[in-house]
C-alpha positions as a Python dict, from the first residue, in 0.01 Angstrom:
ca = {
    (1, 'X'): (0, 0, 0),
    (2, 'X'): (100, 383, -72),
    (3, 'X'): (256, 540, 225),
    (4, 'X'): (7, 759, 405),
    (5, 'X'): (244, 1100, 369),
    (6, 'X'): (284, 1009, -17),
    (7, 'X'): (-114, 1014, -16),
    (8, 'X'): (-103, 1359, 186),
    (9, 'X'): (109, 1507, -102),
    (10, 'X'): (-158, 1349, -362),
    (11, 'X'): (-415, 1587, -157),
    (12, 'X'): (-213, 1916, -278),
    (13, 'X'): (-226, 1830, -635),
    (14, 'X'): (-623, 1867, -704),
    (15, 'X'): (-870, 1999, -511),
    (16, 'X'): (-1011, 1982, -157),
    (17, 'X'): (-1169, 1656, -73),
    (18, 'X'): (-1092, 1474, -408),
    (19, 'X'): (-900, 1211, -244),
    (20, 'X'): (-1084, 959, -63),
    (21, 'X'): (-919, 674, 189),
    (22, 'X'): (-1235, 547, 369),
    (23, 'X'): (-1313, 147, 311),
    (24, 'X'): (-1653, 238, 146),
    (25, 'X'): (-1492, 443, -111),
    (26, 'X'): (-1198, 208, -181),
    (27, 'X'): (-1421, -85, -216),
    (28, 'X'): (-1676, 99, -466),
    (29, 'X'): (-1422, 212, -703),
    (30, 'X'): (-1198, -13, -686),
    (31, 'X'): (-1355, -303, -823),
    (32, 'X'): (-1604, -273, -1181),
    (33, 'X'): (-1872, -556, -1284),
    (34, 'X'): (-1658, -804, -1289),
    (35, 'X'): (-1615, -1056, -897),
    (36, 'X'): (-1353, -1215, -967),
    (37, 'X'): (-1096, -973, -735),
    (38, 'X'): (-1115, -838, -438),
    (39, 'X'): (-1061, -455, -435),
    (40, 'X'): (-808, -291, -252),
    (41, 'X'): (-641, 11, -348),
    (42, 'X'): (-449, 241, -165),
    (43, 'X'): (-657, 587, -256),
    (44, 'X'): (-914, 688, -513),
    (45, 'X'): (-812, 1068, -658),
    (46, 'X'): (-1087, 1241, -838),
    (47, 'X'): (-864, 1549, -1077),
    (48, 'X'): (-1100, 1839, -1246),
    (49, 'X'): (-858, 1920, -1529),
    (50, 'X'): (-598, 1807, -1766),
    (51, 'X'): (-302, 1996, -1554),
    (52, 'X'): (-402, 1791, -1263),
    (53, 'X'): (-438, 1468, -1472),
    (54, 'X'): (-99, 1554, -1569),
    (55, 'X'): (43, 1632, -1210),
    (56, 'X'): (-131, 1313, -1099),
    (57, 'X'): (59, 1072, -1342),
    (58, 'X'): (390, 1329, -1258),
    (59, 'X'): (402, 1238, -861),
    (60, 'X'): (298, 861, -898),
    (61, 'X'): (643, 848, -1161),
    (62, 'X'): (838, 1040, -865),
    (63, 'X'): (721, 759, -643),
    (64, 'X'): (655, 441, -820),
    (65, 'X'): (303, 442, -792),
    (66, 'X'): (55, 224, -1005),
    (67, 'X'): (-251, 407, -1112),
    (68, 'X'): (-593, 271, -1238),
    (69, 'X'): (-830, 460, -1464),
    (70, 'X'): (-1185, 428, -1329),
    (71, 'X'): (-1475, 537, -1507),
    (72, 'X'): (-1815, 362, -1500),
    (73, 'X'): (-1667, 51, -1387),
    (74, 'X'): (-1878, -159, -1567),
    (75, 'X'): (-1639, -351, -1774),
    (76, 'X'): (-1654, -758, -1732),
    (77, 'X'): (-1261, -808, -1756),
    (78, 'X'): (-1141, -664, -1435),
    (79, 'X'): (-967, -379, -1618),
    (80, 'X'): (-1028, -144, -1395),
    (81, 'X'): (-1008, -348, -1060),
    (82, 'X'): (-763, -218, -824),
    (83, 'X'): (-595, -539, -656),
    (84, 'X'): (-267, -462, -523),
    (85, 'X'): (-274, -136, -357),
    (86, 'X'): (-290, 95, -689),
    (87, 'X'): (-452, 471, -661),
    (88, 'X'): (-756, 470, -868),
    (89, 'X'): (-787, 794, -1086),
    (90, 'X'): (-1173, 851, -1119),
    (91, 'X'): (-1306, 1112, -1406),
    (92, 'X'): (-1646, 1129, -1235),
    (93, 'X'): (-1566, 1531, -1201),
    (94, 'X'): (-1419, 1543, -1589),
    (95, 'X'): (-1793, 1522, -1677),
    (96, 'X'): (-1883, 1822, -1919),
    (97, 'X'): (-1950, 1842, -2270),
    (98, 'X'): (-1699, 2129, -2359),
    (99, 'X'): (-1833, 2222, -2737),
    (100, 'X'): (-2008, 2103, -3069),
    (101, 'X'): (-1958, 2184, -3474),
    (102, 'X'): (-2252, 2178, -3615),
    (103, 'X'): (-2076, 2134, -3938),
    (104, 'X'): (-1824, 1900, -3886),
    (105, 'X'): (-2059, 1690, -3703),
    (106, 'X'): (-1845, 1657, -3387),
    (107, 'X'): (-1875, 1702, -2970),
    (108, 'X'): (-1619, 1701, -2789),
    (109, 'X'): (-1625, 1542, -2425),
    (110, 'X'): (-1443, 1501, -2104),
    (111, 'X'): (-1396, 1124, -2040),
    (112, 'X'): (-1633, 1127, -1745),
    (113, 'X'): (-1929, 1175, -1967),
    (114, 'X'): (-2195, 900, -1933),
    (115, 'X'): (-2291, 710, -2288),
    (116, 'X'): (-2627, 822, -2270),
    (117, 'X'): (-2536, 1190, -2156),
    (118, 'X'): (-2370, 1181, -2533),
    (119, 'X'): (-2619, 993, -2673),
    (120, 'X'): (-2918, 1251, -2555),
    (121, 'X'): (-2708, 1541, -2607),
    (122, 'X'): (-2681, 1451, -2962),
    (123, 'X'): (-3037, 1406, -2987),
    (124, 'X'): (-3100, 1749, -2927),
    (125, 'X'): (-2889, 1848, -3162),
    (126, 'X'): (-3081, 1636, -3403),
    (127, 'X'): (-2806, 1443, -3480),
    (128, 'X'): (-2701, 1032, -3320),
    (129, 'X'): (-2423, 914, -3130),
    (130, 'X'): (-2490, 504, -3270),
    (131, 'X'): (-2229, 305, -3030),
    (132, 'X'): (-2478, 200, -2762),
    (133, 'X'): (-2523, -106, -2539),
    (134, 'X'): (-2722, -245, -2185),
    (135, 'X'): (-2456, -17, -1962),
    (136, 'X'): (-2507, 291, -2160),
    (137, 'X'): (-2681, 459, -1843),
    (138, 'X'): (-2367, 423, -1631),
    (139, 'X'): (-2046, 392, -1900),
    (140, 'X'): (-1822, 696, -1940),
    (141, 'X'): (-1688, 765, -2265),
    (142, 'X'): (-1351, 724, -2159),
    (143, 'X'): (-1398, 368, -2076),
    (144, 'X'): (-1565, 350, -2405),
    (145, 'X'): (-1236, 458, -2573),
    (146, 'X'): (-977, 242, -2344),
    (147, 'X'): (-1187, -81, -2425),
    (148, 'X'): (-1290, 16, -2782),
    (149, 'X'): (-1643, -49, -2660),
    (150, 'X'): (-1888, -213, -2888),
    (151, 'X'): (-2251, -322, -2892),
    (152, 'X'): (-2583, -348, -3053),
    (153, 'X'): (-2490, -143, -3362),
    (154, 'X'): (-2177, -279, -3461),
    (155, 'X'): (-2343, -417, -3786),
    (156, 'X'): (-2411, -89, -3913),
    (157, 'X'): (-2217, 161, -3737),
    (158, 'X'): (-1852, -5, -3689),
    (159, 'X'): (-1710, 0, -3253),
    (160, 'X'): (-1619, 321, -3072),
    (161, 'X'): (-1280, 383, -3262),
    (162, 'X'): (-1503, 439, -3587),
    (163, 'X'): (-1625, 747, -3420),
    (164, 'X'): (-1302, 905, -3237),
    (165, 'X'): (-1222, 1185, -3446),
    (166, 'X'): (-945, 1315, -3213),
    (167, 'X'): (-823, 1230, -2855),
    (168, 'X'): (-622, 1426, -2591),
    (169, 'X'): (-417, 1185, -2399),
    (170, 'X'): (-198, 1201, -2080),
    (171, 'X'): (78, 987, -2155),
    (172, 'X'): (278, 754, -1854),
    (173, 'X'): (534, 1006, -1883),
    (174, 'X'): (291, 1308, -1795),
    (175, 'X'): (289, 1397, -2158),
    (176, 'X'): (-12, 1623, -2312),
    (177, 'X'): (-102, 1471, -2667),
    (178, 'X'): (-333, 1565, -2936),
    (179, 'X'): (-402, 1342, -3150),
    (180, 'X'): (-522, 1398, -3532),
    (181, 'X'): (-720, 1707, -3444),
    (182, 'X'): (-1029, 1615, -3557),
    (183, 'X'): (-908, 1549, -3907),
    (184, 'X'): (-1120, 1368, -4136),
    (185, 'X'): (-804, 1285, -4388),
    (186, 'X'): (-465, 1306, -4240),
    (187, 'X'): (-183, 1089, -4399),
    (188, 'X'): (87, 1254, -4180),
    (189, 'X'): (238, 889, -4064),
    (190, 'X'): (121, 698, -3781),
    (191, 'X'): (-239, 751, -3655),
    (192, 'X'): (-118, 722, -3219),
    (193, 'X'): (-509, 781, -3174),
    (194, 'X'): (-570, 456, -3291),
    (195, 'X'): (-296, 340, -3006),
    (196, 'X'): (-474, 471, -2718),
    (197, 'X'): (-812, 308, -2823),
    (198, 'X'): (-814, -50, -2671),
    (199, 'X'): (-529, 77, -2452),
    (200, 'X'): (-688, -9, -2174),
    (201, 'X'): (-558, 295, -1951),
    (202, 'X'): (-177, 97, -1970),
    (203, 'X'): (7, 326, -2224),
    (204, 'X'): (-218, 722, -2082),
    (205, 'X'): (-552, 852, -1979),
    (206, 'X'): (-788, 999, -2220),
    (207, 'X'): (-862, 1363, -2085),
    (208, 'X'): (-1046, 1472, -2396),
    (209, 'X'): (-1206, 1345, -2651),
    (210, 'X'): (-1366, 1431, -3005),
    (211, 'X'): (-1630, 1248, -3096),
    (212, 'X'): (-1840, 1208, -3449),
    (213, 'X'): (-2201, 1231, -3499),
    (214, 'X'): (-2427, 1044, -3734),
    (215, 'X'): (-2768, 1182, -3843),
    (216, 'X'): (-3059, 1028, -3676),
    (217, 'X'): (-3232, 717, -3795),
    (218, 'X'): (-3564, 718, -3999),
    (219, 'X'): (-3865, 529, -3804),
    (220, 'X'): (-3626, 250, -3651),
    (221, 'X'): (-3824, -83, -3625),
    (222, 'X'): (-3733, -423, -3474),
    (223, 'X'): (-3858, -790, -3518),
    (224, 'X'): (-3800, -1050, -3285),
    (225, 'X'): (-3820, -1388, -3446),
    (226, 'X'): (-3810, -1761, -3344),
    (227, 'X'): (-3606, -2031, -3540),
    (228, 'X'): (-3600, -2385, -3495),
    (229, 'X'): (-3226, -2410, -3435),
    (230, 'X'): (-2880, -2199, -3397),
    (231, 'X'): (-2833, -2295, -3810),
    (232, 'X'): (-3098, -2127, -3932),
    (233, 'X'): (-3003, -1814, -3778),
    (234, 'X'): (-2770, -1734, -4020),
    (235, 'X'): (-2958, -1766, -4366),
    (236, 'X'): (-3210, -1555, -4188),
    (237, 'X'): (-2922, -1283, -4154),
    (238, 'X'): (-2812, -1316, -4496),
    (239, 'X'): (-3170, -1299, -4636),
    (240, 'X'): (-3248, -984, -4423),
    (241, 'X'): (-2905, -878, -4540),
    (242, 'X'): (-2962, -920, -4869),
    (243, 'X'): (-3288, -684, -4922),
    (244, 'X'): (-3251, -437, -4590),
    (245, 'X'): (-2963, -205, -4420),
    (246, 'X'): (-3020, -374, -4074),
    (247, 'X'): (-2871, -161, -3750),
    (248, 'X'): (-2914, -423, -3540),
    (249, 'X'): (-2868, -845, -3541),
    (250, 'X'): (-2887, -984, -3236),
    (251, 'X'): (-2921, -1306, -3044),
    (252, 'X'): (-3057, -1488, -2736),
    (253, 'X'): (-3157, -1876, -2678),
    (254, 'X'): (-3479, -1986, -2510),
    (255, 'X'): (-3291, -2028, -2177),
    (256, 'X'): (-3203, -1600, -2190),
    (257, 'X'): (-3569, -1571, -2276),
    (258, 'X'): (-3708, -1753, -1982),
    (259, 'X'): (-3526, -1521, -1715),
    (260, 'X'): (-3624, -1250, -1883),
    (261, 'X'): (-3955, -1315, -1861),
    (262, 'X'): (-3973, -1463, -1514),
    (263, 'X'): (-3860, -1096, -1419),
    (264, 'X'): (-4201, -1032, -1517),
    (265, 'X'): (-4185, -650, -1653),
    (266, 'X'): (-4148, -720, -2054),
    (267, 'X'): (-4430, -980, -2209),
    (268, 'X'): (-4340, -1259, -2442),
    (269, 'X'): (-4297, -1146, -2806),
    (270, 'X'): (-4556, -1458, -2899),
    (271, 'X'): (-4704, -1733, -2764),
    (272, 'X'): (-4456, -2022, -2980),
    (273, 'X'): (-4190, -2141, -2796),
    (274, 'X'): (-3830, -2153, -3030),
    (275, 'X'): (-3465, -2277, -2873),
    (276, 'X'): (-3317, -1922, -3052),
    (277, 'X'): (-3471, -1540, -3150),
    (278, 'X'): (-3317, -1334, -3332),
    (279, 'X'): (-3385, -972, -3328),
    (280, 'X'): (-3337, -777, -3605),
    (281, 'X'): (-3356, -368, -3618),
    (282, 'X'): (-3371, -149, -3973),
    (283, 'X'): (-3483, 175, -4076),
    (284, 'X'): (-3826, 165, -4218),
    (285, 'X'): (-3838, 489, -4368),
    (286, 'X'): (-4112, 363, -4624),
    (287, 'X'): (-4360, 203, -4661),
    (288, 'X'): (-4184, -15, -4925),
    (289, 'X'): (-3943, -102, -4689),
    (290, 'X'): (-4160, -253, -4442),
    (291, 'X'): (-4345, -441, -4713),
    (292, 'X'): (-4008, -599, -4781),
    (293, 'X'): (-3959, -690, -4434),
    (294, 'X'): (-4263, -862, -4454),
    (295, 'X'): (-4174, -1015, -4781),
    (296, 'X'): (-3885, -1129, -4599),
    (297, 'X'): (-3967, -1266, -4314),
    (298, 'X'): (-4299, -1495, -4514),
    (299, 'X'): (-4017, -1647, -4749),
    (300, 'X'): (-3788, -1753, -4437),
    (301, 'X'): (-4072, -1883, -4271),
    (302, 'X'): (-4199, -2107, -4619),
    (303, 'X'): (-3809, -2187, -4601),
    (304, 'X'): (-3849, -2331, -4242),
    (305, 'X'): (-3566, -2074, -4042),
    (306, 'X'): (-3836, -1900, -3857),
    (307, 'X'): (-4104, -2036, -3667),
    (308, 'X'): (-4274, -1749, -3573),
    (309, 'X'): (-4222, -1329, -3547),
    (310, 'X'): (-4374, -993, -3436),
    (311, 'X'): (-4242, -641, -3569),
    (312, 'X'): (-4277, -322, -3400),
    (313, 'X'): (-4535, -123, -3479),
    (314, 'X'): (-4455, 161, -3226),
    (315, 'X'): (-4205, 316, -3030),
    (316, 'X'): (-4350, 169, -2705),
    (317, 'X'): (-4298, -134, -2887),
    (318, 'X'): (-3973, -118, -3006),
    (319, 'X'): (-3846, -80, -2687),
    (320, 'X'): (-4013, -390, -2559),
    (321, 'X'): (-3899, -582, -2806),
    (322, 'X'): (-3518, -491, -2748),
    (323, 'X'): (-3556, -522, -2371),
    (324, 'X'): (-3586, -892, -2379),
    (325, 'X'): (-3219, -848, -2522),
    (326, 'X'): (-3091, -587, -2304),
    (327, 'X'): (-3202, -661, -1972),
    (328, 'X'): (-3003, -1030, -2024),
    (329, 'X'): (-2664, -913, -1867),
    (330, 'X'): (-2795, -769, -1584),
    (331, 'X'): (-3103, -1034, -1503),
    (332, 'X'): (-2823, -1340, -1507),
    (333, 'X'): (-2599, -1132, -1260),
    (334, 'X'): (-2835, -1303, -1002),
    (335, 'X'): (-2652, -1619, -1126),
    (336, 'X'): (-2294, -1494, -1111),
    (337, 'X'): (-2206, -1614, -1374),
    (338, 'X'): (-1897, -1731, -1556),
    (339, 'X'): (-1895, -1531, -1877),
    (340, 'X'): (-1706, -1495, -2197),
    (341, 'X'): (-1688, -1279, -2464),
    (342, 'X'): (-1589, -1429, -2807),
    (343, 'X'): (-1565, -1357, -3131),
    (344, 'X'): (-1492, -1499, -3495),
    (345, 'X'): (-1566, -1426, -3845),
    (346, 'X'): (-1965, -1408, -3879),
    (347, 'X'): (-1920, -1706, -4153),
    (348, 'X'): (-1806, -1938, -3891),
    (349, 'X'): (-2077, -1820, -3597),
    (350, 'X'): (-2270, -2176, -3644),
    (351, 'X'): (-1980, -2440, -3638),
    (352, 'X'): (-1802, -2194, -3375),
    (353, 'X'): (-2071, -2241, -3126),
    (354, 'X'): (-2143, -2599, -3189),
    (355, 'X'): (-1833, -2694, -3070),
    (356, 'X'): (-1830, -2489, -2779),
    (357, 'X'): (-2138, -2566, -2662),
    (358, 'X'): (-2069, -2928, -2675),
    (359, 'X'): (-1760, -2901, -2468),
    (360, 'X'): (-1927, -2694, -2239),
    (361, 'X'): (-2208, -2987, -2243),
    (362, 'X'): (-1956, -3261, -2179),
    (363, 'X'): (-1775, -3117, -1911),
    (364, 'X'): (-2026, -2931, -1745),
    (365, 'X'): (-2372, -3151, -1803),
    (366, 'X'): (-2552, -2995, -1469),
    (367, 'X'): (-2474, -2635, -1549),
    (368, 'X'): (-2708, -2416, -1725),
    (369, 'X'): (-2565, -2183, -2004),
    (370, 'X'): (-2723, -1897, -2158),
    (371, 'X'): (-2646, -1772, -2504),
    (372, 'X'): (-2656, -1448, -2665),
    (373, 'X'): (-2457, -1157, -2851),
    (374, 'X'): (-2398, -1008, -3148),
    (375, 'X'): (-2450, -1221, -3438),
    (376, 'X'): (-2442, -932, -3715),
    (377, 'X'): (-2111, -896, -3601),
    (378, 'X'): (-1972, -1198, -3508),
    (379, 'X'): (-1967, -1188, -3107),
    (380, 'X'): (-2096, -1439, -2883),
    (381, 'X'): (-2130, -1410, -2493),
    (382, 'X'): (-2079, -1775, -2354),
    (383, 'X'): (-2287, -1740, -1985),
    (384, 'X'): (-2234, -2035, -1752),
    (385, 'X'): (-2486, -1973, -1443),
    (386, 'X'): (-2363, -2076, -1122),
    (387, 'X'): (-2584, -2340, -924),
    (388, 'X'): (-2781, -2197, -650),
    (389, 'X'): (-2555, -2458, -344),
    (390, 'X'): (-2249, -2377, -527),
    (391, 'X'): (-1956, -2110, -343),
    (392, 'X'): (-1896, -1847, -562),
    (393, 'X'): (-1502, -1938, -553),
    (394, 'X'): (-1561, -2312, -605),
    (395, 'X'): (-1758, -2197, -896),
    (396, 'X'): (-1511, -1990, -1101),
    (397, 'X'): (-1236, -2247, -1045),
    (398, 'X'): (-1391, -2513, -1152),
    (399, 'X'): (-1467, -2280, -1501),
    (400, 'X'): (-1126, -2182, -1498),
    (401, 'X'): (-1056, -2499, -1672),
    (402, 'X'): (-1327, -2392, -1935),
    (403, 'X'): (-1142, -2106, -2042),
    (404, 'X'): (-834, -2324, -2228),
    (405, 'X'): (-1114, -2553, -2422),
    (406, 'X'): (-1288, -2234, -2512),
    (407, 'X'): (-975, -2010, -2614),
    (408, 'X'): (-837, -2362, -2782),
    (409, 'X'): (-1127, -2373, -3013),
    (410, 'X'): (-1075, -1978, -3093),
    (411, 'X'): (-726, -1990, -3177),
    (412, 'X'): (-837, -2297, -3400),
    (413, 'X'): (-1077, -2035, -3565),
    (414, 'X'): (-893, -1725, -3569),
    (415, 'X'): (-1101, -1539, -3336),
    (416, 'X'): (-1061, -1324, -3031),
    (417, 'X'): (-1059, -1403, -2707),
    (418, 'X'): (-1230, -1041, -2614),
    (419, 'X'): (-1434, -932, -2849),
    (420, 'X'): (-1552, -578, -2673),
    (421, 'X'): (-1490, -595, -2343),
    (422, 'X'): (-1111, -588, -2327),
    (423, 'X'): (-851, -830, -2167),
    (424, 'X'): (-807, -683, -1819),
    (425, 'X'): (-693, -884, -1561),
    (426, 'X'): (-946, -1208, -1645),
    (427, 'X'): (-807, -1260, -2035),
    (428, 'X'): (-415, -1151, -2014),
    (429, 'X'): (-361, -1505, -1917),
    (430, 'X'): (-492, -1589, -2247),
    (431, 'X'): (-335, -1337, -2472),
    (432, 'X'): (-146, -1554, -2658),
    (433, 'X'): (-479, -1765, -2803),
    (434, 'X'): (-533, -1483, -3000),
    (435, 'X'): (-214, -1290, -3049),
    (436, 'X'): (112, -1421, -3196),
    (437, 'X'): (405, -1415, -3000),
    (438, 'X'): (533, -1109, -3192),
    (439, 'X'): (256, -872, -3219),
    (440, 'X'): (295, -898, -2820),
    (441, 'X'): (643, -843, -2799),
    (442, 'X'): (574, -477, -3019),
    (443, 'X'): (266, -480, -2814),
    (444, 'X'): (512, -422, -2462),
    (445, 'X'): (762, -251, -2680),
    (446, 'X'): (508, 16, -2728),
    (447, 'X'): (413, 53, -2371),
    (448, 'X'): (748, 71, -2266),
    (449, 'X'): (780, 405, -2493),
    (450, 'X'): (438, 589, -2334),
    (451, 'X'): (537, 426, -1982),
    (452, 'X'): (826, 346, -1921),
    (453, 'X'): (814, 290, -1556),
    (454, 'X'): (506, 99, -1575),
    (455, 'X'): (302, 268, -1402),
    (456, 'X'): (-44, 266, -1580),
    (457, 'X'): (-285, 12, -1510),
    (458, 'X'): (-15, -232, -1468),
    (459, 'X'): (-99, -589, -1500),
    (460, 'X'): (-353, -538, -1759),
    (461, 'X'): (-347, -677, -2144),
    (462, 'X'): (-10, -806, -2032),
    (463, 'X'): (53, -1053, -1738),
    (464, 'X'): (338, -902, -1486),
    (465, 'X'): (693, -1044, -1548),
}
């Protein structure tokens, strides 16, 4: 742990009552969704500008202290989990909106702005911020930038790096950067922005950032529909595919739906019972284009992928329908459970989860698992529930063995072991399933030039040596 007088001289570097030592405090920001460590840093700092983001990273060089980025904390690989005495730096109070080109199409943000702060602001503008996902009430944008976050629009709209048209970073070495300056074409050698997102908080901090805007959808309808099997799924995408410009292809199984349901707030989209849905969102901005949904969805049911379907025929139910997708994460928490977030080519989504699922099934015959993810896009999230009689800690060990069959079957598909929600602490282990032996090596080689004492977010992407 930090020596109390180093934390004193912390306290003269932002302002009054921005650093916090009580237990309450260290154990709510020291941790994010993930329970797989125990929390315990030394301090949590809360800075109000760039200068003292910058003196921040300055005194923990001068004293060899590790420092963790915390924003909304609700990241599932323990990236920004403070385990071994670390001073969390929390943007909380870097929370403003700072400007907006109407012309360009661009805001730009401090990195404690929440997703749907961005999201609403743009609204009003008339315009759409489109990365958006379940945690978009309570993620900052800076979080969004260190994990590259993802989501339900990936199909269409491409992750959070698509939109970053220019970055202000605080390097490891206390460094102010700006990064492409909001260019749209800049061919002036290498693009560092890129660097930072994914960085995970190891090579700076985000302090600023410039975001793109996207002009707002046209009537934005969803249909939920039930196949007989995973397989079908997929010629069901590439039919919809083939006539509409879809925003949106998700998936749950009938197990996700159940607990949804058994919450008891969102009604079933139709009486049939199906082992997979898929729900699909476009732009119905005619009429014509709903008729061809319609089209669409009659020939794949003559074809036998769909059993049955509903589409939205208001905003009311829109949001219903995407509910019983969204509230998934968060209604399985009860479960704790052991989740992983995967990813290959969409081509190879069927035979990818087959052969999980049956190792999974083999090994594990009295657990219950829960699909669902991002088909569009090629992103599963594997969710093993954890029996009711079971210890928590019994529980993740005996899934820790999961996690080599699992990864083994990605490498053997040339996937990714994190799809969206970084490598943290719970995947660095793992690195190597999905990264060769010499993109890491340039990988360290890189930190080592924005941090060269190590001293952001250490033990994150990379295991420590």
């Amino acid at each position: 742990m930090t020596h109390p007088a180093v934390i004193d001289e912390l306290k003269t570097l932002v302002d009054p009552g921005k650093v916090l030592t009580d237990a309450a405090s260290l154990e709510a920001y020291g941790k994010d969704w993930t329970k797989h460590y125990p929390p315990a840093p030394s301090a949590i700092v809360f800075p109000k500008t760039v200068e003292q983001v910058q003196a921040i990273v300055r005194w923990a060089n001068a004293h060899k202290v590790a420092l963790v980025p915390s924003g909304g904390r609700t990241g599932l690989s323990a990236g920004a989990v403070a385990a071994n005495g670390e001073v969390v730096v929390s943007f909380d109070y870097m929370n403003q909106i700072l400007g907006f080109n109407a012309f360009d199409r661009t805001v730009v943000c401090q990195p404690g702005v929440i997703t749907r702060q961005l999201q609403t602001y743009a609204e009003e503008q008339g315009l759409y911020y489109p990365v958006d996902f379940a945690s978009s009430g309570s993620s900052q944008i800076g979080g969004n930038i260190g994990t590259n976050a993802g989501g339900i629009k990936v199909i269409r709209y491409g992750m959070t790096r698509n939109w970053v048209a220019g970055l202000k970073v605080v390097t490891g070495k206390g460094e102010l950067l700006e990064l492409n300056k909001d260019l749209i074409k800049n061919a002036t050698g290498y693009d560092l922005r890129q660097l930072f997102i994914g960085a995970e908080g190891t090579l700076g901090f985000v302090v600023e950032a410039t975001l793109r805007l996207d002009r707002t959808p046209r009537n934005l309808t969803a249909m939920v529909l039930g196949t007989p099997d995973f397989d079908s799924i997929m010629p069901v995408l590439h039919a919809f595919q083939g006539k509409l410009d879809l925003t949106a292809f998700e998936f749950f199984s009938d197990k996700g739906l159940a607990k949804i349901l058994a919450r008891g707030d969102v009604p079933a989209p139709f009486a049939t019972d199906c082992p997979f849905y898929a729900l699909l969102e476009f732009e119905a901005s005619t009429e014509e284009v709903a008729n061809e949904a319609l089209a669409t969805f009659e020939h794949c049911v003559e074809q036998g992928w769909v059993l049955d379907g509903v589409m939205s025929q208001s905003d009311t139910q829109l949001k219903n329908l995407w509910k019983l997708r969204e509230y998934l994460s968060e209604t399985i928490s009860h479960w704790t459970p052991y989740k992983n977030d995967i990813s290959v080519t969409v081509s190879k989504v069927p035979a990818f989860l087959r052969d999980i699922d049956a190792i999974v099934a083999e090994h594990y015959p009295d657990y219950e698992v829960v699909w669902y993810g991002h088909i569009g896009d090629g992103n599963l999230h594997l969710n093993i529930l954890k029996p009711e009689h079971m210890s928590k800690d019994d529980f993740f060990a005996s899934c820790t063995k999961v996690n080599k069959w699992v990864f083994d079957i990605v490498k053997r598909y040339n996937g990714s072991i994190s799809a969206e929600h970084g490598v943290g602490m719970t995947k660095r282990d793992y690195l190597g399933y999905s990264r060769s032996p010499e993109e890491i090596a340039c990988m360290k080689a890189i930190k080592a030039v924005f941090d060269p004492n190590g001293i952001m977010n250490p033990g994150k992407i990379f295991a420590p040596e």
